[in-house]
C-alpha positions in Angstrom: 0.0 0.0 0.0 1.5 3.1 -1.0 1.8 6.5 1.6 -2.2 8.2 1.9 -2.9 11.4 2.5 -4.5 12.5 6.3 -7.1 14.7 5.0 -8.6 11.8 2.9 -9.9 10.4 5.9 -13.3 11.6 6.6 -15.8 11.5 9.3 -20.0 11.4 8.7 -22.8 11.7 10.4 -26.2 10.6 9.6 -28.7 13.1 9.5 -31.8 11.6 7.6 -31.9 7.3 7.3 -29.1 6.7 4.7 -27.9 10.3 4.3 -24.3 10.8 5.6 -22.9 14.4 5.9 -19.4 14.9 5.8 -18.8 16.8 9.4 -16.3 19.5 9.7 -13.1 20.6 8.1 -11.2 17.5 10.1 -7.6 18.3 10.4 -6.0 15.6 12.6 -8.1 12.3 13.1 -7.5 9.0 14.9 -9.3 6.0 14.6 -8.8 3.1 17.2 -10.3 -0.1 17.1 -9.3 -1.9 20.3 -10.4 -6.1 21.8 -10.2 -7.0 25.3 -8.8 -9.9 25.9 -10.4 -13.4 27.9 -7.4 -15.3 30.0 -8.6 -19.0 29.7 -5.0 -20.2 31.1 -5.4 -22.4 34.1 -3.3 -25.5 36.1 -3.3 -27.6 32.8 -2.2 -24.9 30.8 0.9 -26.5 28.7 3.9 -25.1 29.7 1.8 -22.8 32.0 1.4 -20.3 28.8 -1.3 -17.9 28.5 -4.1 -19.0 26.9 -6.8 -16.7 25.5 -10.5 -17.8 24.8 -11.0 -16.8 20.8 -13.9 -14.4 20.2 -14.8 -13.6 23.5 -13.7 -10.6 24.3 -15.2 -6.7 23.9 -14.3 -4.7 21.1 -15.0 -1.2 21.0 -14.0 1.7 18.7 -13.0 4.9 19.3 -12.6 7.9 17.4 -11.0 11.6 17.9 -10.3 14.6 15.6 -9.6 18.2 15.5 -10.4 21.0 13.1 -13.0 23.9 12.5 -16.4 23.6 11.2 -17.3 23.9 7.6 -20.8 25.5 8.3 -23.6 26.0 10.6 -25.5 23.1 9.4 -22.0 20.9 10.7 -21.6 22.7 14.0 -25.1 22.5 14.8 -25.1 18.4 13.8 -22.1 18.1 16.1 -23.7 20.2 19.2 -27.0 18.6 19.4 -25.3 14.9 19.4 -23.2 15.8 22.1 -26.1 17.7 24.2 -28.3 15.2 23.1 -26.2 12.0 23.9 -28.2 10.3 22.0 -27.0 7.3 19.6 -25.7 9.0 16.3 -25.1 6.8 13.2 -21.5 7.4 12.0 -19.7 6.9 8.6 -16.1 6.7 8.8 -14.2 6.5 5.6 -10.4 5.8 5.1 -9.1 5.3 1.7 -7.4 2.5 0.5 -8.4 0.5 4.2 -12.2 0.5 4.1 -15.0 2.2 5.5 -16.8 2.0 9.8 -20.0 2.6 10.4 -22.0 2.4 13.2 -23.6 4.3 16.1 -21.5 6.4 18.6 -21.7 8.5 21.1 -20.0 12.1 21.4 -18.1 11.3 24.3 -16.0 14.9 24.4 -16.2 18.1 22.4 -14.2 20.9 22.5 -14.4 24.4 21.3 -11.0 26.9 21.1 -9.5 29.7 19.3 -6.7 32.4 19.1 -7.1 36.1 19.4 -5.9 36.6 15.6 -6.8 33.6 14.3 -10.1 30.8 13.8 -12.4 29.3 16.1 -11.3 25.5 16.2 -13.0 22.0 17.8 -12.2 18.3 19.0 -14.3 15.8 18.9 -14.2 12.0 20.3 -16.7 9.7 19.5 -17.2 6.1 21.4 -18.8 3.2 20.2 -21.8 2.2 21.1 -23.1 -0.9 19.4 -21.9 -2.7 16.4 -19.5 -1.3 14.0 -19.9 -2.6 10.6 -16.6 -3.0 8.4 -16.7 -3.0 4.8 -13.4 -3.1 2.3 -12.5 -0.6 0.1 
């Protein structure tokens, strides 16, 4: 796979049932996909190595980015999930990997900005349910 560019990764939210918005002029992004593991190891363990139990453990995503807004319509999306906390439908799309989507919840939001310069965000966005993976 050859080097990708950062700012083709993008982040959508669901507004109406199938309709994905691209949210925000997104200008640093992390996406983490993490498992817990199960320890299965016990007395009869061979060699007394740890043994793990195979799809048993919780997996959970976790997303995070930083940036400013690319209109009102964005911000406002953004605001009312996080004072909402309700269960947002997300799109996450990097090239060349595949493409997330599932529900998540806005689990921190930030707002900042320099005297001479733009008003800026960060986001981070936890999984809630079921994350759906599909190729590229």
């Amino acid at each position: 796979m050859a080097a990708q560019r950062g700012k083709d990764i993008l982040l959508k939210i669901e507004g109406a049932p199938g309709v994905f918005t691209t949210v925000a002029g997104l200008r640093a992004r992390t996406i983490s996909l993490n498992a817990k593991t199960v320890d299965a190891t016990d007395a009869d363990s061979a060699g007394r190595w740890r043994e793990l139990l195979g799809g048993a453990g919780v997996k959970s995503a976790a997303v995070s980015g930083q940036g400013i807004f690319r209109d009102a319509a964005s911000d406002a999306a953004i605001r009312e999930a996080f004072f909402d906390q309700g269960l947002k439908t997300w799109r996450l799309i990097v090239p060349d990997f595949g493409v997330l989507e599932g529900p998540f919840l806005v689990s921190a939001l930030e707002y900042a900005g320099d005297h001479e310069g733009e008003a800026t965000f960060a986001i981070s966005l936890a999984s809630a349910g079921a994350v759906a993976f599909s190729a590229i």
